[in-house]
C-alpha beads as a LAMMPS data file, in Angstrom:
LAMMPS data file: protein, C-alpha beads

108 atoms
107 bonds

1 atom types
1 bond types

-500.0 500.0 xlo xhi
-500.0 500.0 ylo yhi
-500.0 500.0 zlo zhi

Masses

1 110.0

Atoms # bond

1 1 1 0.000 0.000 0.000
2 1 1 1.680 3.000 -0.826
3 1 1 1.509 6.699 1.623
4 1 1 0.121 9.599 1.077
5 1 1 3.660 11.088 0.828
6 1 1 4.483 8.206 -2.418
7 1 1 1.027 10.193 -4.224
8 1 1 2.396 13.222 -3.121
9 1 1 5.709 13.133 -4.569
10 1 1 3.775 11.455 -7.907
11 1 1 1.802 14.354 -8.567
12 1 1 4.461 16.623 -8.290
13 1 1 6.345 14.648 -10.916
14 1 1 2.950 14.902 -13.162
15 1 1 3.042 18.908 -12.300
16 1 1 6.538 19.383 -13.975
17 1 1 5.892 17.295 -16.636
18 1 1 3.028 18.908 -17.424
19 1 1 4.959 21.910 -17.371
20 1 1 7.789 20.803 -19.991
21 1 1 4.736 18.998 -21.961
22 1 1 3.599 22.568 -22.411
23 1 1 6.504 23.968 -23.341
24 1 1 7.449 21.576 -25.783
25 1 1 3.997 21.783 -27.526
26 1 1 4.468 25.711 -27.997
27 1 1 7.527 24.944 -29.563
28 1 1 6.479 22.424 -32.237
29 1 1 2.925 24.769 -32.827
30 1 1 5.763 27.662 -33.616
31 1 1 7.906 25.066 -35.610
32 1 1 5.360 24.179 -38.009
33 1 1 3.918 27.899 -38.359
34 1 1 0.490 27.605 -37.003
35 1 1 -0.739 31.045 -36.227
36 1 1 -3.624 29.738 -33.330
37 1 1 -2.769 28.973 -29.948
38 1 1 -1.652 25.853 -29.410
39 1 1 -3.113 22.732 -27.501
40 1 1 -2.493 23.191 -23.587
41 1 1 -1.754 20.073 -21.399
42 1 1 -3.530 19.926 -18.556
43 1 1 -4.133 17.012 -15.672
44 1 1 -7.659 15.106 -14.325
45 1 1 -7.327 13.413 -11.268
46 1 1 -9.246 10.334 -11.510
47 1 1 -9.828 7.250 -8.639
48 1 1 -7.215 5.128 -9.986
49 1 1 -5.056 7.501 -12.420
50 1 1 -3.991 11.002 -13.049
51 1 1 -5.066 11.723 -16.930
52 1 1 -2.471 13.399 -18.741
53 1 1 -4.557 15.449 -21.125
54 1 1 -3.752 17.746 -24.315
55 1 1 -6.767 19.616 -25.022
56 1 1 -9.703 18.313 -25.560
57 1 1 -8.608 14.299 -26.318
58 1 1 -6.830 12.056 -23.646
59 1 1 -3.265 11.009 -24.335
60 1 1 -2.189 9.271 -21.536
61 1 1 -2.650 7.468 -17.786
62 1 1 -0.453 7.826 -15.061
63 1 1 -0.791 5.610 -11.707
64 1 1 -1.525 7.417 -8.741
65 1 1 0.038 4.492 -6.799
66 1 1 3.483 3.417 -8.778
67 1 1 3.702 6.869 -11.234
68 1 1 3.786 3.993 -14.118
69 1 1 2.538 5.571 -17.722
70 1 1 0.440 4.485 -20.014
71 1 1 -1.324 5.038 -23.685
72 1 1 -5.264 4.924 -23.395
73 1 1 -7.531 2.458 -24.779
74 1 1 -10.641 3.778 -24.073
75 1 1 -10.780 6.880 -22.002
76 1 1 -9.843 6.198 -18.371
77 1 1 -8.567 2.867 -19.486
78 1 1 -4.976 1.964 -19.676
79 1 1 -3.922 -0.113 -22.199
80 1 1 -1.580 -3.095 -20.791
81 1 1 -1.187 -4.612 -24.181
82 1 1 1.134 -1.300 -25.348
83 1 1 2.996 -1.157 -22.162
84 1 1 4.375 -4.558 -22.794
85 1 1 5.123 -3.207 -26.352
86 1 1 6.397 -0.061 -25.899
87 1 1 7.376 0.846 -22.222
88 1 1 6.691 4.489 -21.716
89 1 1 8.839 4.604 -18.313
90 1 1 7.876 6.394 -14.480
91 1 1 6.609 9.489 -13.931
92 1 1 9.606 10.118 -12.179
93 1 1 12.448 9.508 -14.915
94 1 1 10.258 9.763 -18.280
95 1 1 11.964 11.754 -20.631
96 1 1 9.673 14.407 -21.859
97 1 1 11.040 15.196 -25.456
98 1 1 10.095 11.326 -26.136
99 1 1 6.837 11.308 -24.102
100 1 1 5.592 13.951 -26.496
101 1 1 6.722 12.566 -29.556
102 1 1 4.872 9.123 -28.447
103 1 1 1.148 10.849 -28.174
104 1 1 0.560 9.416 -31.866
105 1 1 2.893 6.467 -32.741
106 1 1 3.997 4.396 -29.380
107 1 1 6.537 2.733 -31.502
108 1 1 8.764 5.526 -32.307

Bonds

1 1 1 2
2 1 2 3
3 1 3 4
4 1 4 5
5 1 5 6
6 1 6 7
7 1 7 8
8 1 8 9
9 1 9 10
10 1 10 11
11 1 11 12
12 1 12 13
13 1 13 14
14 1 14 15
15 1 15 16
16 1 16 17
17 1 17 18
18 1 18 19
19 1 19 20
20 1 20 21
21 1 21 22
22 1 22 23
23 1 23 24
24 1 24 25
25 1 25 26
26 1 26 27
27 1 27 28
28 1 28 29
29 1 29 30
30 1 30 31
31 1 31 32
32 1 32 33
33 1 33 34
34 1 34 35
35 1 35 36
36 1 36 37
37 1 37 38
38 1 38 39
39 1 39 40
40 1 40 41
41 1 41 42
42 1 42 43
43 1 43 44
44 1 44 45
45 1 45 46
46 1 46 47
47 1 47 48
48 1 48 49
49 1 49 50
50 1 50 51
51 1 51 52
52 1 52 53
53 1 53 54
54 1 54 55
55 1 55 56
56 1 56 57
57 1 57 58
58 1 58 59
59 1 59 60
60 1 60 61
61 1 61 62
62 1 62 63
63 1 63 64
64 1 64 65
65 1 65 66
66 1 66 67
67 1 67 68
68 1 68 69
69 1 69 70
70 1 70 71
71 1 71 72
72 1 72 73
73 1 73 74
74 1 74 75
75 1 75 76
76 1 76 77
77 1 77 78
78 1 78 79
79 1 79 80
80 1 80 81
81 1 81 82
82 1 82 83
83 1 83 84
84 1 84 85
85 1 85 86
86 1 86 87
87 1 87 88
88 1 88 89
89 1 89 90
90 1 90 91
91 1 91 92
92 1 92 93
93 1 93 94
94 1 94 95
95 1 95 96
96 1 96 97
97 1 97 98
98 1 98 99
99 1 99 100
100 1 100 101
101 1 101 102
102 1 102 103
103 1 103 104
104 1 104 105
105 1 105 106
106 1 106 107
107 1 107 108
């Protein structure tokens, strides 16, 4: 069972990368000369998850309890299936730059 200080320390890991997430999606918007504003990332907390969204659509889970993230099947649903595939890494260590770039295509 993990403490309130483990869920603590998770969703101030989600907080910064929400923070770079944002960042880095300004950037690319700017990159590929889009004049609107871009997409911002924003979190849900959920029972089970923290719901890393961009916008209006879903993108991925993150576990409240281990900070493990994962692509969506359904909305609120993790997918296992891809995690086995394509390990997107902890909350803790992810690597932003290559969280962003797997939104889309897992397998990059």
């Amino acid at each position: 069972m993990t403490t309130l200080v483990e869920q603590t320390i998770v969703k101030t890991s989600v907080e910064s990368v929400i923070d770079k997430l944002n960042v880095i999606e300004k950037r690319k918007h700017l990159e590929q000369g889009f004049t609107t504003q871009a997409d911002l990332w924003h979190v849900k907390e959920k029972r089970r998850y923290l719901n890393l969204d961009c916008g209006h659509s879903g993108a991925f889970l993150v576990d409240k309890f281990t900070g493990e993230i994962y692509n969506i099947k359904a909305y609120g649903v993790a997918d296992q299936n891809k995690k086995i595939k394509a390990d997107l890494g902890n909350i803790n260590t992810v690597d932003v730059e290559k969280l962003h770039c797997k939104r889309w295509n897992y397998l990059r």
